[in-house]
FIGULO-815724 format. One line per 8 residues: number of its first residue (from 1); for each residue z, x, y of C-alpha. Coordinates in Angstrom, 3 decimals. Layout:
% residues N
NUM> Z X Y  ...;
% end
This chain:
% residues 77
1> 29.321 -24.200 -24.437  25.758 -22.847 -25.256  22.435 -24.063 -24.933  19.131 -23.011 -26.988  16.208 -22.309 -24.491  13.720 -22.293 -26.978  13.900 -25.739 -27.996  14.391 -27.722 -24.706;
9> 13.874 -31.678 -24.494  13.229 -33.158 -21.141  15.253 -36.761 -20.862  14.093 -39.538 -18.634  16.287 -40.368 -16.123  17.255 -43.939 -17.280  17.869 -42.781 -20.918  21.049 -41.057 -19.477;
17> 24.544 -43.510 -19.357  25.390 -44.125 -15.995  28.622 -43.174 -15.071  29.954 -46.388 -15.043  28.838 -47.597 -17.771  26.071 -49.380 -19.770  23.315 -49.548 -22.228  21.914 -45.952 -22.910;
25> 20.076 -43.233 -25.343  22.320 -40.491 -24.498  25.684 -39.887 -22.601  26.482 -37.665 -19.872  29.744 -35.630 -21.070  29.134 -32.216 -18.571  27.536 -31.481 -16.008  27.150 -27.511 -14.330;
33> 26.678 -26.650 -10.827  25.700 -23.412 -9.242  25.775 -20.478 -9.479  25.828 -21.699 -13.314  23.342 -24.157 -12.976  20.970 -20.754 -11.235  22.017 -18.575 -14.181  20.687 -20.897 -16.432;
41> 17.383 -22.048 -14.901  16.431 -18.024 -14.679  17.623 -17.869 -18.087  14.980 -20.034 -19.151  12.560 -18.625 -17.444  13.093 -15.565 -19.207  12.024 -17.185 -22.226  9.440 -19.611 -21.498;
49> 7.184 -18.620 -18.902  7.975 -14.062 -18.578  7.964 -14.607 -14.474  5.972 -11.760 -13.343  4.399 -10.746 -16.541  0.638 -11.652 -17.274  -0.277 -13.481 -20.600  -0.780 -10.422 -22.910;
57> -3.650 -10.725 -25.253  -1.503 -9.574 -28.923  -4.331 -9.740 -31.345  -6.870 -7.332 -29.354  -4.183 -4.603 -28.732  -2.947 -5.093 -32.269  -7.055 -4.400 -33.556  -7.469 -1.686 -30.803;
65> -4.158 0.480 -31.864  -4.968 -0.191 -35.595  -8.836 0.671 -35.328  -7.698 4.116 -33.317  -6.871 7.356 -35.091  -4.733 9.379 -32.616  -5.548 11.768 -31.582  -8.977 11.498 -31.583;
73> -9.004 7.990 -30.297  -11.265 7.652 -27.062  -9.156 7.646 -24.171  -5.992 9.218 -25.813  -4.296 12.480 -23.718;
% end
């Protein structure tokens, strides 16, 4: 099995069959438990939210490394 993390779709509760059966949206056909279910939910942290890593500001770094002209840039060793 695989799963795409970078398209995920939250389902309401009641939109899921219940196991014994019913009027539903969607139907249960696996379930995963730990350590799987773990694996996974770090997995997508890794993608969506970089735990630990502060939101990085692309377009100034990408002006200030373009604008410099090494090594005479200010600050360069």
């Amino acid at each position: 099995m695989a799963v795409s993390l970078r398209d995920l779709e939250l389902l309401p509760y009641d939109d899921i069959l219940p196991p014994g059966g019913g009027e539903a949206k969607y139907e249960r056909l696996a379930s995963i438990d730990s350590p799987f279910r773990e694996q996974l939910a770090w997995a997508y942290l890794r993608v969506g939210s970089r735990p630990g890593v502060p939101d990085r500001d692309i377009e100034t770094w990408a002006e200030d490394v373009l604008a410099c002209d090494p090594p005479w840039c200010e600050g360069s060793a």
